[in-house]
C-alpha positions in Angstrom: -15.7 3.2 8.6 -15.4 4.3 5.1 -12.3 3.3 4.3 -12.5 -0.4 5.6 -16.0 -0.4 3.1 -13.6 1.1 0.5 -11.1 -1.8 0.8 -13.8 -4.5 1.1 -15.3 -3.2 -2.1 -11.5 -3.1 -3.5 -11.7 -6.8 -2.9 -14.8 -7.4 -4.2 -13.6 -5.6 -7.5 -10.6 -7.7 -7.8 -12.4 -10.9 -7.0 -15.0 -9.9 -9.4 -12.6 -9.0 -12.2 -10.7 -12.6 -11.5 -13.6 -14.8 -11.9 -14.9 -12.5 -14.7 -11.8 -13.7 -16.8 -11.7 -16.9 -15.7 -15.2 -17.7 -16.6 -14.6 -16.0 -19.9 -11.9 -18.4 -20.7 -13.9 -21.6 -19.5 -17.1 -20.8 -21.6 -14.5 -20.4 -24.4 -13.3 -24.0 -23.6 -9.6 -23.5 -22.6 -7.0 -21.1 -22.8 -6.3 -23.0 -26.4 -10.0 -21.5 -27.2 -9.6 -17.9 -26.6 -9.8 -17.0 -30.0 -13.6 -17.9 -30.4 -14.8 -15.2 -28.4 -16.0 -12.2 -28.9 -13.7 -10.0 -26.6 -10.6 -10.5 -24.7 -11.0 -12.2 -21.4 -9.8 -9.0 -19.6 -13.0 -7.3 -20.8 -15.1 -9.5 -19.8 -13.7 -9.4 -16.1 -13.7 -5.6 -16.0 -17.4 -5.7 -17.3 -18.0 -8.3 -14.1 -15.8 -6.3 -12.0 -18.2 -3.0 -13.2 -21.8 -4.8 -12.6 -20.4 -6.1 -8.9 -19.0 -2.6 -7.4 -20.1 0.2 -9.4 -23.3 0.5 -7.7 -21.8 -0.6 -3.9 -19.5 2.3 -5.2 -22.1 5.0 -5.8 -23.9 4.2 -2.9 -21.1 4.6 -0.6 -20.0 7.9 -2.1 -23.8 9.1 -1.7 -23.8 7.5 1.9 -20.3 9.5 2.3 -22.0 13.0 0.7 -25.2 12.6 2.6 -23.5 12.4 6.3 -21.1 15.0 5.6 -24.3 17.5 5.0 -26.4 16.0 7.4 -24.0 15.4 10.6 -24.2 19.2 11.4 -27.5 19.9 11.0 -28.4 16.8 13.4 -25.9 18.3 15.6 -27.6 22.4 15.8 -31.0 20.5 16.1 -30.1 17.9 19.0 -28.1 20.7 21.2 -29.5 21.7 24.3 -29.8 25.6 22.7 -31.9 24.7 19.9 -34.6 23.3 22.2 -37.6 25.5 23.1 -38.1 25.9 26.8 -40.9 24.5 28.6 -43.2 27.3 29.8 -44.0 26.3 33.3 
């Protein structure tokens, strides 16, 4: 499950990061035009790329750290063993 989230947000990086440099370069008003901004295009589609998937990133790595710890304590607490027997 993680790794087709991982690919997906892969995706969403590189889609991000495309549109990022090609809105840079239309604001700018051509690829003739590059020169009046601030940065180079690239930056500004790894900044875009950065604000999309960085936190879908951190959140998947805390989703991936949190049922790593939890999965065996559900599993001792849900087992037959760990139940207290009914006093009939």
């Amino acid at each position: 499950m993680q790794s087709t989230l991982l690919i997906v947000l892969l995706g969403v990086f590189a889609l991000a990061y495309h549109f990022g440099c090609k809105r840079a370069v239309s604001v700018a008003g051509g690829a003739k035009q590059i020169r009046t901004l601030h940065s180079r295009p690239s930056y500004y589609g790894l900044y875009a790329a950065l604000w999309t998937g960085l936190p879908a990133l951190l959140l998947l790595g805390r989703e991936t750290l949190l049922l790593a710890t939890a999965s065996p304590w559900l599993m001792v607490t849900a087992s037959p063993a760990a139940r207290p027997r009914a006093v009939a």
